[in-house]
mmCIF file of the N, C-alpha and C atoms, coordinates in Angstrom:
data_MODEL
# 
_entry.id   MODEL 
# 
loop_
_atom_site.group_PDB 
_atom_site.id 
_atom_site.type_symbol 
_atom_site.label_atom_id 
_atom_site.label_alt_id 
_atom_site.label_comp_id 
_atom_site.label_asym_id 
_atom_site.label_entity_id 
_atom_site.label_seq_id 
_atom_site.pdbx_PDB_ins_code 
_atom_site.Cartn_x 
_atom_site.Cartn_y 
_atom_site.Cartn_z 
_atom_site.occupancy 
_atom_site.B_iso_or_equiv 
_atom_site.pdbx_formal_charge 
_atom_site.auth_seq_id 
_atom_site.auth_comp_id 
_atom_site.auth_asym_id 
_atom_site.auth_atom_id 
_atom_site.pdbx_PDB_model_num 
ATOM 1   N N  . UNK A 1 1  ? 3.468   7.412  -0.616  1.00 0.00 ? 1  UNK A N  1 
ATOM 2   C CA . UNK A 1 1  ? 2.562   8.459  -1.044  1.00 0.00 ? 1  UNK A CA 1 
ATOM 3   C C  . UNK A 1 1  ? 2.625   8.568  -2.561  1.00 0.00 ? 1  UNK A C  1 
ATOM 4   N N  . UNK A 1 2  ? 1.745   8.821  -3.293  1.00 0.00 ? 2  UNK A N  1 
ATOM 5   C CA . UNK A 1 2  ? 1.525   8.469  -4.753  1.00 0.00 ? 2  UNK A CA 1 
ATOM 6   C C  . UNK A 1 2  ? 1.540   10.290 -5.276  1.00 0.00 ? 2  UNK A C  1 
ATOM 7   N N  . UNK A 1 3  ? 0.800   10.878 -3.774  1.00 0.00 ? 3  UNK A N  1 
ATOM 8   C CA . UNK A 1 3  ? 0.290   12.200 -4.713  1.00 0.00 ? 3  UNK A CA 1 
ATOM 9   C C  . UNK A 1 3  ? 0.304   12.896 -3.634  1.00 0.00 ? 3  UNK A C  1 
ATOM 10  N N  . UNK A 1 4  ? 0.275   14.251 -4.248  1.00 0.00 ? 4  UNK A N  1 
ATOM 11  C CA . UNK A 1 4  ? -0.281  15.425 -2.887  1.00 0.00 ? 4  UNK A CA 1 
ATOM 12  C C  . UNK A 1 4  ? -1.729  15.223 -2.798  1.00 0.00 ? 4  UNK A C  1 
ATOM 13  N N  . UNK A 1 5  ? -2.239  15.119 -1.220  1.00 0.00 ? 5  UNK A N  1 
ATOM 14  C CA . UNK A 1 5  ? -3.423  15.885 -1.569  1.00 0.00 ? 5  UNK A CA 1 
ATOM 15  C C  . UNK A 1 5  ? -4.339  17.055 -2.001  1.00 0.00 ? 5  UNK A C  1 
ATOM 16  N N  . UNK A 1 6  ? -4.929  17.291 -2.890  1.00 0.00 ? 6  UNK A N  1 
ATOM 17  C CA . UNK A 1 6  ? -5.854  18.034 -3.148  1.00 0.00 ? 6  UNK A CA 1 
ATOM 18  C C  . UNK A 1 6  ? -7.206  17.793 -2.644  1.00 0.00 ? 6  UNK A C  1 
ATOM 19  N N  . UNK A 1 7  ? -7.433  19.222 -2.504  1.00 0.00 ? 7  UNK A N  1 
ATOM 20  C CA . UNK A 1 7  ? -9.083  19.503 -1.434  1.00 0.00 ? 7  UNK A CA 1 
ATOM 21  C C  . UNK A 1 7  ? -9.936  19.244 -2.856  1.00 0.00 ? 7  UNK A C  1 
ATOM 22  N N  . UNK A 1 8  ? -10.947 18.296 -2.177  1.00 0.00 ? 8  UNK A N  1 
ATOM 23  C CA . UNK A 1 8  ? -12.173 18.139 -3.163  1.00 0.00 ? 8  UNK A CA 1 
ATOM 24  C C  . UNK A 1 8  ? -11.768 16.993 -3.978  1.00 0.00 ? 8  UNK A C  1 
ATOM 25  N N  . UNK A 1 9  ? -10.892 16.055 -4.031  1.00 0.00 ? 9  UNK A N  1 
ATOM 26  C CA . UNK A 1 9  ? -10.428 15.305 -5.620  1.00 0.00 ? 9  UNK A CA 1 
ATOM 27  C C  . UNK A 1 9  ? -10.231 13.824 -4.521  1.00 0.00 ? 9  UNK A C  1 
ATOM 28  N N  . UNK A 1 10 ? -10.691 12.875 -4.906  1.00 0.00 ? 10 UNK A N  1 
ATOM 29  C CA . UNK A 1 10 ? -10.597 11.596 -3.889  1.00 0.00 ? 10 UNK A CA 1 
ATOM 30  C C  . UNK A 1 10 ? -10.075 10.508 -5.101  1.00 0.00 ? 10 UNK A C  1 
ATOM 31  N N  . UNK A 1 11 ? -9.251  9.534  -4.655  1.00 0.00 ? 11 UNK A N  1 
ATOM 32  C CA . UNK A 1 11 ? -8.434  8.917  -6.221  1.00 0.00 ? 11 UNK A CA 1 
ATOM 33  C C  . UNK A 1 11 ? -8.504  7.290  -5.243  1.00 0.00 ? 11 UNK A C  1 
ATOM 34  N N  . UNK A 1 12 ? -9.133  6.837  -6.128  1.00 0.00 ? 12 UNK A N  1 
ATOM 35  C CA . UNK A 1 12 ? -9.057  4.905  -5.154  1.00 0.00 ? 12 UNK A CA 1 
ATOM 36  C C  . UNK A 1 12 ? -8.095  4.332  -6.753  1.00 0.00 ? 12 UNK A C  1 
ATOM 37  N N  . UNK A 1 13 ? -6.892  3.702  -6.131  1.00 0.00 ? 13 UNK A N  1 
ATOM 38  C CA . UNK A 1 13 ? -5.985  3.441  -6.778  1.00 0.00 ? 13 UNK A CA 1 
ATOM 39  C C  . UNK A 1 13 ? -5.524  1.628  -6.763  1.00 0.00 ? 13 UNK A C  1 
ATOM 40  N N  . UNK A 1 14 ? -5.235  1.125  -7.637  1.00 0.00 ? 14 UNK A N  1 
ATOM 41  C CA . UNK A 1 14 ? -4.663  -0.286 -8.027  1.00 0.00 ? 14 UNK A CA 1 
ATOM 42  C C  . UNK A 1 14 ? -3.481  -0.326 -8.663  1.00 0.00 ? 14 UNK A C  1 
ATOM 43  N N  . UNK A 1 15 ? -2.940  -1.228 -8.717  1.00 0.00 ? 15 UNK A N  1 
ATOM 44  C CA . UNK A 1 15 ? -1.530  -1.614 -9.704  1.00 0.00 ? 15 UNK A CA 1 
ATOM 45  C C  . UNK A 1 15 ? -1.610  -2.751 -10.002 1.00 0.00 ? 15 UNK A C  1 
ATOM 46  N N  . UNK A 1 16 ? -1.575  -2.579 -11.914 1.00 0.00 ? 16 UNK A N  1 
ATOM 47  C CA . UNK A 1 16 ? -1.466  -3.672 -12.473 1.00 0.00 ? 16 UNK A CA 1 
ATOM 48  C C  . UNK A 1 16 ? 0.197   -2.961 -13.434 1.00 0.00 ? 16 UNK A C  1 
ATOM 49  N N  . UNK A 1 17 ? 1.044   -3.847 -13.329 1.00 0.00 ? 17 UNK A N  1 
ATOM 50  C CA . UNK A 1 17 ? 1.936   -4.411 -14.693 1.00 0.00 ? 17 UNK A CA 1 
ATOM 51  C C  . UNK A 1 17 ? 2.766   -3.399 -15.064 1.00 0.00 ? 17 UNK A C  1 
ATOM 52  N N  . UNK A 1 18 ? 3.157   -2.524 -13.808 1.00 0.00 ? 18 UNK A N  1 
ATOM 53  C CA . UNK A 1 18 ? 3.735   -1.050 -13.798 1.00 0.00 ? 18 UNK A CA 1 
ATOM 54  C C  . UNK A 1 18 ? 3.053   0.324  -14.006 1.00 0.00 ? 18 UNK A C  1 
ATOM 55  N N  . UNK A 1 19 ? 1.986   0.052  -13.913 1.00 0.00 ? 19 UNK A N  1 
ATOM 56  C CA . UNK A 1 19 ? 1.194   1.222  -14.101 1.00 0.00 ? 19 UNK A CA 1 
ATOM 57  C C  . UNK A 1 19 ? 0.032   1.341  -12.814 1.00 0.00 ? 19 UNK A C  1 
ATOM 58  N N  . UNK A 1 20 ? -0.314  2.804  -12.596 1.00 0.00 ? 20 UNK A N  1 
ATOM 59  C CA . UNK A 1 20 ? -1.575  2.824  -11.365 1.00 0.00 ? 20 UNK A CA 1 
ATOM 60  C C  . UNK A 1 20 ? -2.985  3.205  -12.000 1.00 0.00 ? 20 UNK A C  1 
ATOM 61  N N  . UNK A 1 21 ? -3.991  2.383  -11.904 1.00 0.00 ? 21 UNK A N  1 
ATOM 62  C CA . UNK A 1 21 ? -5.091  2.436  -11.946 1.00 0.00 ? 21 UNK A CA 1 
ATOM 63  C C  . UNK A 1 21 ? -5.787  3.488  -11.032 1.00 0.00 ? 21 UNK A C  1 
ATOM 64  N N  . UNK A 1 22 ? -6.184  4.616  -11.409 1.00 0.00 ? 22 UNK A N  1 
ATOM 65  C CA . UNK A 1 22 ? -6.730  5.049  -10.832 1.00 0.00 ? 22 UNK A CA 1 
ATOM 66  C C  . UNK A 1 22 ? -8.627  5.787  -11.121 1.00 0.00 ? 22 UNK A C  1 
ATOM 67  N N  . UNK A 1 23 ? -9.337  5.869  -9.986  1.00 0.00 ? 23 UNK A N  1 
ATOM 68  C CA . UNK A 1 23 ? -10.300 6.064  -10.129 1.00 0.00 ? 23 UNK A CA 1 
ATOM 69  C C  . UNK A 1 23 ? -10.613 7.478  -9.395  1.00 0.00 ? 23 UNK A C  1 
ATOM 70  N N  . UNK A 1 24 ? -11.020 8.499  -10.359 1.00 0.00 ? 24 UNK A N  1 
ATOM 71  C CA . UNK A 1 24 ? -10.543 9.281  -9.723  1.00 0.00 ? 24 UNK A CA 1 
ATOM 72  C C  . UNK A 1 24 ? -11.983 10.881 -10.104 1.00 0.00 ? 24 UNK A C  1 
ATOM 73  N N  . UNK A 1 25 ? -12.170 11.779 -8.975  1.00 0.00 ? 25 UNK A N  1 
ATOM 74  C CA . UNK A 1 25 ? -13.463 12.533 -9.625  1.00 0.00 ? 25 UNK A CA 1 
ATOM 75  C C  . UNK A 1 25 ? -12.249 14.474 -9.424  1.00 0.00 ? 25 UNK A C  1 
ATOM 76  N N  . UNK A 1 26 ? -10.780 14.180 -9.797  1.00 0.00 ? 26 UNK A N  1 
ATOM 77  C CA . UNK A 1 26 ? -9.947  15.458 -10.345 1.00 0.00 ? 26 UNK A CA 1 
ATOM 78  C C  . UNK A 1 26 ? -10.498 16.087 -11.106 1.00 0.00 ? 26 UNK A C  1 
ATOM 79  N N  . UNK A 1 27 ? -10.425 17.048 -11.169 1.00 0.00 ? 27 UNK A N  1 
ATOM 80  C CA . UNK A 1 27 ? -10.761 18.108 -12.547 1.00 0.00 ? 27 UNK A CA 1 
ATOM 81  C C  . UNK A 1 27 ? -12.188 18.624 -12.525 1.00 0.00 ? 27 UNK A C  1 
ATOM 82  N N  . UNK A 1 28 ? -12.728 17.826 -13.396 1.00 0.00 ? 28 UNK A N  1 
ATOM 83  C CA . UNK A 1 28 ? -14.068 18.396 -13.277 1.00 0.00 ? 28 UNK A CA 1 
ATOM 84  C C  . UNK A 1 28 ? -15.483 18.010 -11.993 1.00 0.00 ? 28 UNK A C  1 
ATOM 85  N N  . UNK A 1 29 ? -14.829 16.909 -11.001 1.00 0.00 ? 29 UNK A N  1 
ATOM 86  C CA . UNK A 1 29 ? -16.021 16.665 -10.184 1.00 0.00 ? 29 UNK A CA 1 
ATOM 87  C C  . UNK A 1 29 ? -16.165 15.462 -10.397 1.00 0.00 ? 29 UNK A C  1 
ATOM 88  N N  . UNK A 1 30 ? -16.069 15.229 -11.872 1.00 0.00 ? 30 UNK A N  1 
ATOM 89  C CA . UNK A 1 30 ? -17.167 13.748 -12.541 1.00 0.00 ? 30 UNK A CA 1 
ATOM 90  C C  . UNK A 1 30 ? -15.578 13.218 -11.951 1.00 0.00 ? 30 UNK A C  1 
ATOM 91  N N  . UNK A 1 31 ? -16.268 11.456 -11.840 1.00 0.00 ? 31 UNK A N  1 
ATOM 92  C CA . UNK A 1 31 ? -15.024 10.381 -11.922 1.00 0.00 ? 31 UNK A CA 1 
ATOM 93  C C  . UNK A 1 31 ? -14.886 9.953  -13.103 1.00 0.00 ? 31 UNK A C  1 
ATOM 94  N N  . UNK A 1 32 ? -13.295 9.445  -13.487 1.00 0.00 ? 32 UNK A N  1 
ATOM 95  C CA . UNK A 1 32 ? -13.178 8.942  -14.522 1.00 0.00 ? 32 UNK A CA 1 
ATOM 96  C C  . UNK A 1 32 ? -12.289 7.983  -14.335 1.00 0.00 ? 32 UNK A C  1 
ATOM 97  N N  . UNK A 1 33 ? -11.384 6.762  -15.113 1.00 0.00 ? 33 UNK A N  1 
ATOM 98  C CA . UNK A 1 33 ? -10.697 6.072  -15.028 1.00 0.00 ? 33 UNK A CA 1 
ATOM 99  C C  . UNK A 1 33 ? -9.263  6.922  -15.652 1.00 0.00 ? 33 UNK A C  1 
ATOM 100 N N  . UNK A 1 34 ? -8.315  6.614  -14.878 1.00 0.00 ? 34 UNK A N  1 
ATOM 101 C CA . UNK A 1 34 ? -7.282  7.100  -15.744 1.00 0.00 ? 34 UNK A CA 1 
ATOM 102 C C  . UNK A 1 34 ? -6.191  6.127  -15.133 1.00 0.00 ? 34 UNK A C  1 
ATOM 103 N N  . UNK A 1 35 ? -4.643  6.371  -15.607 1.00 0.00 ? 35 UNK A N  1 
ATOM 104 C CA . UNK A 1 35 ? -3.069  5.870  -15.304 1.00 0.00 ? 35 UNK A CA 1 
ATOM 105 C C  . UNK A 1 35 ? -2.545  6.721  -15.412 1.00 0.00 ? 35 UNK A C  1 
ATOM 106 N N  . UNK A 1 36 ? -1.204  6.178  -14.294 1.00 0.00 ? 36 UNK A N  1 
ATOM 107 C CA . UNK A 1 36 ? 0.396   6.715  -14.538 1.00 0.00 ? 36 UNK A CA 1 
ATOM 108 C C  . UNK A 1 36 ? 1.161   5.486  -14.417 1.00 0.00 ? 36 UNK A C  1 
ATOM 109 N N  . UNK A 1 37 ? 2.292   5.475  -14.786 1.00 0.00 ? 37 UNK A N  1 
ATOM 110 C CA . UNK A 1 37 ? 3.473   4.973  -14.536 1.00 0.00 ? 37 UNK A CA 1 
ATOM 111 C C  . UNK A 1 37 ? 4.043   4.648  -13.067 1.00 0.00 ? 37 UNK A C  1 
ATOM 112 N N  . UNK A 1 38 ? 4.156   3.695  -12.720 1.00 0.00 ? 38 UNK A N  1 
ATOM 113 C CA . UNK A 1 38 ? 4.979   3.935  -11.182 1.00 0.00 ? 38 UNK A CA 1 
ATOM 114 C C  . UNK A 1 38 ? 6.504   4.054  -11.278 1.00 0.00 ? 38 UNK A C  1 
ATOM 115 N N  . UNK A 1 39 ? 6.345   4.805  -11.625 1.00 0.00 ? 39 UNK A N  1 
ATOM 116 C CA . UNK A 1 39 ? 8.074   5.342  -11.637 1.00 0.00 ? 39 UNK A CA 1 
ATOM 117 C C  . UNK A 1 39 ? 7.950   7.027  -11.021 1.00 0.00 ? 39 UNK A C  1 
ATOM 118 N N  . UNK A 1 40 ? 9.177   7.311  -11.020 1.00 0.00 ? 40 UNK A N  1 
ATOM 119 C CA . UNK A 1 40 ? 9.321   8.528  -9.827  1.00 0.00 ? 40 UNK A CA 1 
ATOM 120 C C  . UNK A 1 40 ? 9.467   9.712  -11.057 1.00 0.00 ? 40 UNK A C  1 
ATOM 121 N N  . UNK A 1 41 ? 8.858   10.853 -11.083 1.00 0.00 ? 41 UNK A N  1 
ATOM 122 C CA . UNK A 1 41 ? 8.393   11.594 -9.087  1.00 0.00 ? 41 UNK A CA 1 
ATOM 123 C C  . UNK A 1 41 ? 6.998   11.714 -9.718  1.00 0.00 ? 41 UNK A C  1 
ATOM 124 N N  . UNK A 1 42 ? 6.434   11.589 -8.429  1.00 0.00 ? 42 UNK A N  1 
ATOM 125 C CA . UNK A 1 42 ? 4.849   11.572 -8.229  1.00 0.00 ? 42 UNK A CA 1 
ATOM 126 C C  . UNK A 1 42 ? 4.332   10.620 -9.186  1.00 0.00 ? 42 UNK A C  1 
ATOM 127 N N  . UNK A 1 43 ? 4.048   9.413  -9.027  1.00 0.00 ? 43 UNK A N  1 
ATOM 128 C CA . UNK A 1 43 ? 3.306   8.810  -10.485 1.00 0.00 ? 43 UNK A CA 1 
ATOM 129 C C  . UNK A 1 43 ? 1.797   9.127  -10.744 1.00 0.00 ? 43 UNK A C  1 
ATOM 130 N N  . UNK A 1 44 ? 0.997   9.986  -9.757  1.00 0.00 ? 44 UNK A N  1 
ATOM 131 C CA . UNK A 1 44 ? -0.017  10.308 -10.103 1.00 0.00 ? 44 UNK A CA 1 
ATOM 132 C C  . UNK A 1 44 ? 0.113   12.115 -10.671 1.00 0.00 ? 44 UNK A C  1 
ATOM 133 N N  . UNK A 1 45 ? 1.206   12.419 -11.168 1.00 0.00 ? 45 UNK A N  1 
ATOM 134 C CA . UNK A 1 45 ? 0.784   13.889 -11.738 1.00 0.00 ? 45 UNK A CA 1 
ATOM 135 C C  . UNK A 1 45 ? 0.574   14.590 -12.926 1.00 0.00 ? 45 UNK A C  1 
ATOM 136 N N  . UNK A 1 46 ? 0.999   13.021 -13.687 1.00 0.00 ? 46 UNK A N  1 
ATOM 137 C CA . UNK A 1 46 ? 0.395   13.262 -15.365 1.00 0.00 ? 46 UNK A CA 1 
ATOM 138 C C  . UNK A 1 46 ? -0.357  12.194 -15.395 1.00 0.00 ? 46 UNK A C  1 
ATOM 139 N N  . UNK A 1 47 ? -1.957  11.892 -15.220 1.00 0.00 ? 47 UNK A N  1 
ATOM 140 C CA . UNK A 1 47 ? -2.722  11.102 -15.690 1.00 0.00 ? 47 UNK A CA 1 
ATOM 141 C C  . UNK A 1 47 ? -3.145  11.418 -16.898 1.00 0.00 ? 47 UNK A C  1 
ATOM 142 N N  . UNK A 1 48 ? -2.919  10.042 -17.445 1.00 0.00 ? 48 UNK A N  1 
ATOM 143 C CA . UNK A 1 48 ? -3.284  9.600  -18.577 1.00 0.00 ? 48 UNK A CA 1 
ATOM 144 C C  . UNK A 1 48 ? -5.309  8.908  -18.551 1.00 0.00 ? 48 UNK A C  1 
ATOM 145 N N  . UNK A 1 49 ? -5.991  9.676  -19.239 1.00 0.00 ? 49 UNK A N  1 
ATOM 146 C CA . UNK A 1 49 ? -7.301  8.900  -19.197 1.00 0.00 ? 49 UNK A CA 1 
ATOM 147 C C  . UNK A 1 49 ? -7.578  7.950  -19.764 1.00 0.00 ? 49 UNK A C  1 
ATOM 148 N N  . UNK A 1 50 ? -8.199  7.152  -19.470 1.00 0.00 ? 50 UNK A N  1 
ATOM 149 C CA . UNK A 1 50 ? -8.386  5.666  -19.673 1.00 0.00 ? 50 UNK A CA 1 
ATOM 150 C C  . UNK A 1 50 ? -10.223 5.182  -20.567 1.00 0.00 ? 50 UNK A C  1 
ATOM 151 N N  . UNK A 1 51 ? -10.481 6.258  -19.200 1.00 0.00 ? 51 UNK A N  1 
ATOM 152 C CA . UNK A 1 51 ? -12.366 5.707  -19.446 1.00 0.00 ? 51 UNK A CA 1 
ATOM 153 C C  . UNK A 1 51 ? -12.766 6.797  -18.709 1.00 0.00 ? 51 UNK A C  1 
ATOM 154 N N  . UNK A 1 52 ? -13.599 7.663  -19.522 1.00 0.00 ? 52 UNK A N  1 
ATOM 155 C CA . UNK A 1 52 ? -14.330 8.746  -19.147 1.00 0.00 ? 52 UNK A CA 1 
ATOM 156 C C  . UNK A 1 52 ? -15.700 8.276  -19.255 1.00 0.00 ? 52 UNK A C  1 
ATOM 157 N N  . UNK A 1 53 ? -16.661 8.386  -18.530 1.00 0.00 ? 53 UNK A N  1 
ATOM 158 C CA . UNK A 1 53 ? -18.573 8.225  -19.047 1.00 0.00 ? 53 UNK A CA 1 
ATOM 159 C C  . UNK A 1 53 ? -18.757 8.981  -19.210 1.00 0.00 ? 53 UNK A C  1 
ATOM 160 N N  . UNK A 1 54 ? -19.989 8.880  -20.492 1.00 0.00 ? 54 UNK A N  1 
ATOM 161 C CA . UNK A 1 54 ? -20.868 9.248  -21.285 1.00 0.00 ? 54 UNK A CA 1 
ATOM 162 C C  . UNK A 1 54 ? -21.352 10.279 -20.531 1.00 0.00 ? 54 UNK A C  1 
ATOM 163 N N  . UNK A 1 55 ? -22.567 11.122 -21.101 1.00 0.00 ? 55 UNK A N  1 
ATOM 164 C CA . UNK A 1 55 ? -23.338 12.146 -20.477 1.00 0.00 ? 55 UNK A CA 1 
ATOM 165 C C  . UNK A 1 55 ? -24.015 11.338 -20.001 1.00 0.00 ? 55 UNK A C  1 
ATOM 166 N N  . UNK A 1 56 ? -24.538 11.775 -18.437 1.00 0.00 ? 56 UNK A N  1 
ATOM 167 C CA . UNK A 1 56 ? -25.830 10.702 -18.110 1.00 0.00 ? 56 UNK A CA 1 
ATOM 168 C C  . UNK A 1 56 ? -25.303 9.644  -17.276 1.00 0.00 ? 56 UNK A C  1 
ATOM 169 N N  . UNK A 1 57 ? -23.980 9.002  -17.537 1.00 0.00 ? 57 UNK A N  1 
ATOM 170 C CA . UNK A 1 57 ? -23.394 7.927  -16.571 1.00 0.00 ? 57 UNK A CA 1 
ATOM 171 C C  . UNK A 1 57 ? -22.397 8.402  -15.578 1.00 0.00 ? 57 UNK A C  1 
ATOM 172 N N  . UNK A 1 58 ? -22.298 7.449  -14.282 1.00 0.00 ? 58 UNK A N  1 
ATOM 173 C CA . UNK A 1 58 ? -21.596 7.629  -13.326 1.00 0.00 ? 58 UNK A CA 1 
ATOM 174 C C  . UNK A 1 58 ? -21.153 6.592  -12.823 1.00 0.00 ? 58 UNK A C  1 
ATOM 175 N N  . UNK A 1 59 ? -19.513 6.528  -12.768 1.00 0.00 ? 59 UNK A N  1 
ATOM 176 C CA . UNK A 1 59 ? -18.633 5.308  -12.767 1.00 0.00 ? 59 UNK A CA 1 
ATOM 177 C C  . UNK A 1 59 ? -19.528 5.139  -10.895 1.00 0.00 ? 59 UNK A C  1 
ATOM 178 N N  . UNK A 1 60 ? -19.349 3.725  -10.524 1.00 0.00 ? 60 UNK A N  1 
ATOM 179 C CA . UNK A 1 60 ? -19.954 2.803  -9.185  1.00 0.00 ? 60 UNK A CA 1 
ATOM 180 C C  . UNK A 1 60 ? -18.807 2.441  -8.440  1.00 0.00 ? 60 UNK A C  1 
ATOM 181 N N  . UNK A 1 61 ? -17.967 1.444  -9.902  1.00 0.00 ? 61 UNK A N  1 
ATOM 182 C CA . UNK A 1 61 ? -16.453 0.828  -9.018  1.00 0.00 ? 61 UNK A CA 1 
ATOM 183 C C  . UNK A 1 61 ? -16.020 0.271  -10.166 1.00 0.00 ? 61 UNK A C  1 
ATOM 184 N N  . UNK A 1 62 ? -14.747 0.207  -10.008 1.00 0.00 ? 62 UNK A N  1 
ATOM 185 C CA . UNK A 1 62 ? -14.142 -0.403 -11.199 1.00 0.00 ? 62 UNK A CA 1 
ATOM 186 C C  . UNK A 1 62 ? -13.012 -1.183 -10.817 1.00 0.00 ? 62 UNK A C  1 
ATOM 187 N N  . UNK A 1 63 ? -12.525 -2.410 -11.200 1.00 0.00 ? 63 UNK A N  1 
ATOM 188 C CA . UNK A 1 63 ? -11.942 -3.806 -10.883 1.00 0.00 ? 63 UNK A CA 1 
ATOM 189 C C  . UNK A 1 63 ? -10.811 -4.006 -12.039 1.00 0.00 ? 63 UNK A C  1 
ATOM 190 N N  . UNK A 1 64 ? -9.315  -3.784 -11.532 1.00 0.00 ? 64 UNK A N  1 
ATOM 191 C CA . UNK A 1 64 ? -8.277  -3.973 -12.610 1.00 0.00 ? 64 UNK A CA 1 
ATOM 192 C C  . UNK A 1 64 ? -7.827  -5.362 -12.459 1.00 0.00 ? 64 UNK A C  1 
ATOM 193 N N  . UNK A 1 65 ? -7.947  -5.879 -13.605 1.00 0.00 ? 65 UNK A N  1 
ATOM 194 C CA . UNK A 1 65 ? -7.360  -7.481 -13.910 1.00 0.00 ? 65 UNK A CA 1 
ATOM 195 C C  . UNK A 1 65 ? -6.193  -7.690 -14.778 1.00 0.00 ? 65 UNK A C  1 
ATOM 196 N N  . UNK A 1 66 ? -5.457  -8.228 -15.094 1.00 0.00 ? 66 UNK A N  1 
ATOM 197 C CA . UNK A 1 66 ? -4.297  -8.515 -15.901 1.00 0.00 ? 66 UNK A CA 1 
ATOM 198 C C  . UNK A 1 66 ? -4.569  -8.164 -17.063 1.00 0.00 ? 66 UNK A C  1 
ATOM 199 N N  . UNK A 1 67 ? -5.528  -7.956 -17.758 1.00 0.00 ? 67 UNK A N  1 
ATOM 200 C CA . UNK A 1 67 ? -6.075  -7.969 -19.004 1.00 0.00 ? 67 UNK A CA 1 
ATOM 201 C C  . UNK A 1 67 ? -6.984  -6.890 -19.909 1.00 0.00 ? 67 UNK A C  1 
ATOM 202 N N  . UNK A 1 68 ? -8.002  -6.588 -18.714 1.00 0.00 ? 68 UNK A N  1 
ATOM 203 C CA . UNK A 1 68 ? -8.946  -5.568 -18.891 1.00 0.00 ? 68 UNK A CA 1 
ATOM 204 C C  . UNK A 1 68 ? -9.744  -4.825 -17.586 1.00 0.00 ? 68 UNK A C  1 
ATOM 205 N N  . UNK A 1 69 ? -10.662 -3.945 -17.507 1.00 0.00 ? 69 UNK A N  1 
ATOM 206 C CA . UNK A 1 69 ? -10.953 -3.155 -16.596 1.00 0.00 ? 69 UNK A CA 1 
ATOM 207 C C  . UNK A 1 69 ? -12.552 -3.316 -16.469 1.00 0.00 ? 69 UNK A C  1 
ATOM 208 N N  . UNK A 1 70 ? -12.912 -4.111 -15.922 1.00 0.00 ? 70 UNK A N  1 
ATOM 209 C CA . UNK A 1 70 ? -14.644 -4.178 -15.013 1.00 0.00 ? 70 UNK A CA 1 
ATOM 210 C C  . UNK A 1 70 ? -14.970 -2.871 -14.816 1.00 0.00 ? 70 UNK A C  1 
ATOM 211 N N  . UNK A 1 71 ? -16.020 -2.303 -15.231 1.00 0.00 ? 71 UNK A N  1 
ATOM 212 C CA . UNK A 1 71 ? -16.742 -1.010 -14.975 1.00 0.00 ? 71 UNK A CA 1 
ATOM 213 C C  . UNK A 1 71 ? -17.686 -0.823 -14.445 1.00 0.00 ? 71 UNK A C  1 
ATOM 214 N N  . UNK A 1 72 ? -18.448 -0.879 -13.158 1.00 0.00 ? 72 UNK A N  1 
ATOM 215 C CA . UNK A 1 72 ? -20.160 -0.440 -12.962 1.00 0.00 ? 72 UNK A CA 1 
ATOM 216 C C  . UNK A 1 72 ? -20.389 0.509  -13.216 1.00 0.00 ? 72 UNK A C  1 
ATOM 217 N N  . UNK A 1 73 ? -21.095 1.195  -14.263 1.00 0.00 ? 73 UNK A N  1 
ATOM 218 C CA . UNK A 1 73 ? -21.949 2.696  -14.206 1.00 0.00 ? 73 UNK A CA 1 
ATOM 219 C C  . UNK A 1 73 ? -22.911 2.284  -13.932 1.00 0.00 ? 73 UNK A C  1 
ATOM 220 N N  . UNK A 1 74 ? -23.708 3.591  -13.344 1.00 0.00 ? 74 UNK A N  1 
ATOM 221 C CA . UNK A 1 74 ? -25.066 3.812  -13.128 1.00 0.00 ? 74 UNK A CA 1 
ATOM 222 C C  . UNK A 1 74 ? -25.357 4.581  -14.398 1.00 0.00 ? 74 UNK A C  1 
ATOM 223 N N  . UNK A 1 75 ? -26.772 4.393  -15.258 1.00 0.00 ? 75 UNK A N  1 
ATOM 224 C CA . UNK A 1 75 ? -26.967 5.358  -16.282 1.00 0.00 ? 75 UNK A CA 1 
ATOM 225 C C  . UNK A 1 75 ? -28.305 5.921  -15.786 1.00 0.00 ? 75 UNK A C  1 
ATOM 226 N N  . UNK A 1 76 ? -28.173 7.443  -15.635 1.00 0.00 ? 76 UNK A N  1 
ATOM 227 C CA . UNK A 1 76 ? -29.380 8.131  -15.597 1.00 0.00 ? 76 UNK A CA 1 
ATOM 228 C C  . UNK A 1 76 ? -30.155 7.728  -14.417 1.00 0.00 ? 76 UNK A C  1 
ATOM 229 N N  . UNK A 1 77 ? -29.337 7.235  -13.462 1.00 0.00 ? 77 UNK A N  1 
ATOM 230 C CA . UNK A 1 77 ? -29.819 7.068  -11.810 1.00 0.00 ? 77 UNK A CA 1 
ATOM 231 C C  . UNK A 1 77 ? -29.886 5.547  -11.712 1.00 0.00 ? 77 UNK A C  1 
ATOM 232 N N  . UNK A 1 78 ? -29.738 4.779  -12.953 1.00 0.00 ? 78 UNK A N  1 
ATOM 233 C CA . UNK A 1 78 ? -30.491 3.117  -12.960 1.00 0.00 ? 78 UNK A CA 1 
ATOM 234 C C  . UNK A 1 78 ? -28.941 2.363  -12.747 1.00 0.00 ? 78 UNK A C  1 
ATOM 235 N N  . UNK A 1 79 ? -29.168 1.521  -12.048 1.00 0.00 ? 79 UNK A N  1 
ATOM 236 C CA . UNK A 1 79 ? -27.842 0.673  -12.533 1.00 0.00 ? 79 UNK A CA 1 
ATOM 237 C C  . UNK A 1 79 ? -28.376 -0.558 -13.308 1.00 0.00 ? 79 UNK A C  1 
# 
């Protein structure tokens, strides 16, 4: 288990290189990209943000690689 659940907040998660990728719509509703550490306790309870969108965009899916982070937004309904 990475995290408690919270009502309303859905988090699709990866691991690259000691750290968790997460994709996540906490806080305000919107999704954003953020990390933690996988080290103990809870590694999802201080996220760190990564990639927030713009006004107007909405993260699709996002793909962690050794290197860098694949993003689909939709902008303004269009992908």
């Amino acid at each position: 288990v990475l995290a408690r659940r919270r009502e309303g907040a859905q988090y699709f998660v990866e691991h690259r290189h000691g750290w968790f990728y997460v994709v996540t719509n906490e806080g305000d509703g919107e999704y954003r990209i953020a990390r933690a550490r996988d080290v103990p306790p809870g590694p999802l309870e201080d996220l760190e943000t990564v990639y927030e969108p713009d006004v107007g965009e909405v993260i699709e899916d996002a793909d962690v690689f050794d290197t860098h982070i694949i993003v689909l937004v939709r902008r303004y309904g269009l992908q």
